[in-house]
C-alpha positions in Angstrom: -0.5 16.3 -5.2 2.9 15.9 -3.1 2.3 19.6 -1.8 -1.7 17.8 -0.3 -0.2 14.7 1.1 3.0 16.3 2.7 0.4 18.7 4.8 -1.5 15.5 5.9 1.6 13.9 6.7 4.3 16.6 8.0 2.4 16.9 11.7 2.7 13.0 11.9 6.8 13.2 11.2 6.7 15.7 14.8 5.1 13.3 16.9 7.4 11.6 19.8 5.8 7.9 19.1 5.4 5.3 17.0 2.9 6.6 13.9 1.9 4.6 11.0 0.4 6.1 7.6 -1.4 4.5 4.7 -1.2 4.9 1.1 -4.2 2.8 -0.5 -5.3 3.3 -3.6 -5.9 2.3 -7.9 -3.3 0.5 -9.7 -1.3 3.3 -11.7 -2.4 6.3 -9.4 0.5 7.1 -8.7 1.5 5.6 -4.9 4.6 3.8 -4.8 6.0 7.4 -6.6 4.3 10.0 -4.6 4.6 7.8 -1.1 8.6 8.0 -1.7 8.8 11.5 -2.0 7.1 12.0 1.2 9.2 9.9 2.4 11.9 11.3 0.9 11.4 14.8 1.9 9.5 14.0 5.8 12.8 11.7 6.3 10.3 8.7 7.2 10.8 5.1 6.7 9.0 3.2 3.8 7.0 -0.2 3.5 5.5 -1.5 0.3 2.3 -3.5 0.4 4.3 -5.3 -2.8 6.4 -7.6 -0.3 3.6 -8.8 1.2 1.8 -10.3 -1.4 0.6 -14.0 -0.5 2.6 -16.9 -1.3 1.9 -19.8 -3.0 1.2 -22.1 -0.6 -1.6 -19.9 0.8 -3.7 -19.3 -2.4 -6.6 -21.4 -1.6 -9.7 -20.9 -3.6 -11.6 -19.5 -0.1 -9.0 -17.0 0.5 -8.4 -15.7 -3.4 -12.2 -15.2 -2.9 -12.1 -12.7 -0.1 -11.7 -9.0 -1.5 -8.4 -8.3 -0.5 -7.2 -11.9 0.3 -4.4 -12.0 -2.5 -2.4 -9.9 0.4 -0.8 -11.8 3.3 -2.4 -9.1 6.0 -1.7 -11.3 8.9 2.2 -11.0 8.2 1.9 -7.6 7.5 0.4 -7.0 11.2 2.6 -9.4 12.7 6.1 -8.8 11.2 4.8 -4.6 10.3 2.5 -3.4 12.3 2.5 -4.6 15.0 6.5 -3.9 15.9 6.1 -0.9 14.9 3.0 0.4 16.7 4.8 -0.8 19.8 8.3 1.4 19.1 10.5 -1.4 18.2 12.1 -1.9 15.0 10.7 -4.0 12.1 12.3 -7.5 10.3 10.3 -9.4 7.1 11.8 -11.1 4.3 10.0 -9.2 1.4 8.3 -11.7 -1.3 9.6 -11.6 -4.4 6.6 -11.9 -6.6 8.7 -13.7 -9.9 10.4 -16.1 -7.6 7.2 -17.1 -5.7 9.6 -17.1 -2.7 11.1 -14.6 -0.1 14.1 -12.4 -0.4 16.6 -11.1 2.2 15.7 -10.0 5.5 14.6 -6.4 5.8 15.4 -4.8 8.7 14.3 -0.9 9.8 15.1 0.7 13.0 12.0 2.3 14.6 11.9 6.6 13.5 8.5 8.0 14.5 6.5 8.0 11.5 6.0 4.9 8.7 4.4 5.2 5.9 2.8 1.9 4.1 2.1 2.4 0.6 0.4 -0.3 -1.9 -2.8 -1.7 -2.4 -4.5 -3.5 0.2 -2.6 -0.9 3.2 -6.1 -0.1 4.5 -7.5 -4.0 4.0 -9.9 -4.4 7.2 -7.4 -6.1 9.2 -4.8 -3.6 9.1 -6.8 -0.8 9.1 -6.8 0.5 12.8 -3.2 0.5 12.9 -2.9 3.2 11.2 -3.0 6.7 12.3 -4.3 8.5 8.7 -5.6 6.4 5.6 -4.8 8.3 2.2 -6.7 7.3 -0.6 -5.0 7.8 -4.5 -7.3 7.6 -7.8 -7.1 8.6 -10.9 -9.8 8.1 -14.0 -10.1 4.5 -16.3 -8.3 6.8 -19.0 -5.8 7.9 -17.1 -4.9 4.7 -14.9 -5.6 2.9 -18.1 -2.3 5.2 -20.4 0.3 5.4 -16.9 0.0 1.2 -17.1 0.1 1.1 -20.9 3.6 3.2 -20.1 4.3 1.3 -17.5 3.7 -2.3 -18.1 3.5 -2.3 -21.9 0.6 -3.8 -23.7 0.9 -7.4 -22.3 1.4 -5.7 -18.7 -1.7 -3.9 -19.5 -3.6 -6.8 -20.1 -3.2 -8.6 -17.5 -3.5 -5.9 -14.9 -7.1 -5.4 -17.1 -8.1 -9.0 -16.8 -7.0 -9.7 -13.0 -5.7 -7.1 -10.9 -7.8 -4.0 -11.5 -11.1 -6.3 -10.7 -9.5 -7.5 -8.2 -9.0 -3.7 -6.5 -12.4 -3.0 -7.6 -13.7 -5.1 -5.9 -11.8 -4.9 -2.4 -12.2 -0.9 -2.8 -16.4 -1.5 -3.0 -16.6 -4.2 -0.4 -14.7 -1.9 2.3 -16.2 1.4 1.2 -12.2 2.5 0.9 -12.4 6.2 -0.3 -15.0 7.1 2.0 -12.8 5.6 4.7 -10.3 7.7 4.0 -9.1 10.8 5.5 -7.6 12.1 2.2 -8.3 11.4 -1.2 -6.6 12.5 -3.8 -7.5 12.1 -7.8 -3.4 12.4 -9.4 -5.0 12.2 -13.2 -6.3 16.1 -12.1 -3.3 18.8 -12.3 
C-alpha cells in the first residue's frame, strides 16, 4: 500500500509551490499510519483531521445533522488551508478531544507539499484545496478486528454505534471514493 500512495504522492514533494494532499477514508483503514510514512519518507509536513474536530459549543442539533458536520471545516480552511495554499506557514491550537478544549499552538513552517490525513479531509468544503484526494478502505471484517485491536471492545462499540454511521453516511452523501483519485482497499495484501 505505502509503495501505491508514495507514487501518487512523490511528484507532488518536487513541485516549487504550495501543494496540499488528502487522506480520507474508513475508520481503522489504516490512514493516520500509512499518511506518516509518506510523510516520513517524502519529508512532507503532516495535519490530522483529529485536531479539528468540533467543539462543544458548536454541536447544535442542525450541524451534527449535516454528514460531515462533527468536523469544524471552516477552521480547517481558515487556520489550514487556506495559509497554506497561499505559501505561508500554518498556526491552530489542535482540539483535544478528552478535554473538550484546545491544546498548545501548533505552528509549521510552509515546505511544498502537506498532506491532511483523517476523516472528513475531502468534506465538500475543503475539498478544492486539495491537489490529490486518496481514498483508504478496507472490508466490515477487517475494519471491524484492527478497531477491536485498537480500541478494545468498549472502543469497538462505540465506534459501531456512532462513528462508523456517521462516516457512512458523509462517504454516501459526497460520493467520496468515486471522488477520489486513488483508492486503496489496505485489508487486501
Amino acid at each position: 500500500m505505502l509503495e501505491q500512495l508514495l507514487k501518487k504522492l512523490a511528484p507532488l514533494s518536487q513541485a516549487d509551490g504550495p501543494v496540499l494532499a488528502a487522506i480520507d477514508g474508513r475508520c481503522g483503514s489504516g490512514k493516520s499510519r500509512l499518511a506518516g510514512q509518506a510523510a516520513a519518507v517524502l519529508g512532507c509536513s503532516l495535519f490530522h483531521m483529529d485536531d479539528f474536530f468540533l467543539p462543544p459549543a458548536l454541536r447544535t442539533p442542525e450541524r451534527l445533522a449535516q454528514p460531515g458536520g462533527n468536523i469544524h471545516y471552516e477552521r480547517v480552511a481558515a487556520e489550514l488551508l487556506v495559509p497554506w495554499s497561499a505559501g505561508k506557514p500554518v498556526c491552530f491550537r489542535p482540539f483535544d478531544c478528552h478535554s473538550g478544549g484546545f491544546g498548545p499552538p501548533v505552528q509549521a513552517a510552509h515546505t511544498g507539499l502537506a498532506l491532511v490525513e483523517g476523516s472528513y479531509a475531502l468534506h465538500p468544503e475543503l475539498y478544492r484545496y486539495y491537489h490529490t484526494r486518496i481514498f483508504l478502505t478496507c472490508s466490515p471484517a477487517v475494519q471491524r478486528q484492527r478497531l477491536l485491536e485498537r480500541e478494545g471492545t468498549a472502543g469497538l462499540a462505540r465506534f459501531q454505534a456512532r462513528w462508523i454511521p456517521l462516516e457512512e453516511a458523509y462517504f454516501q452523501t459526497f460520493r467520496l471514493p468515486e471522488r477520489c483519485d486513488l483508492v486503496l482497499d489496505t485489508g487486501r495484501s
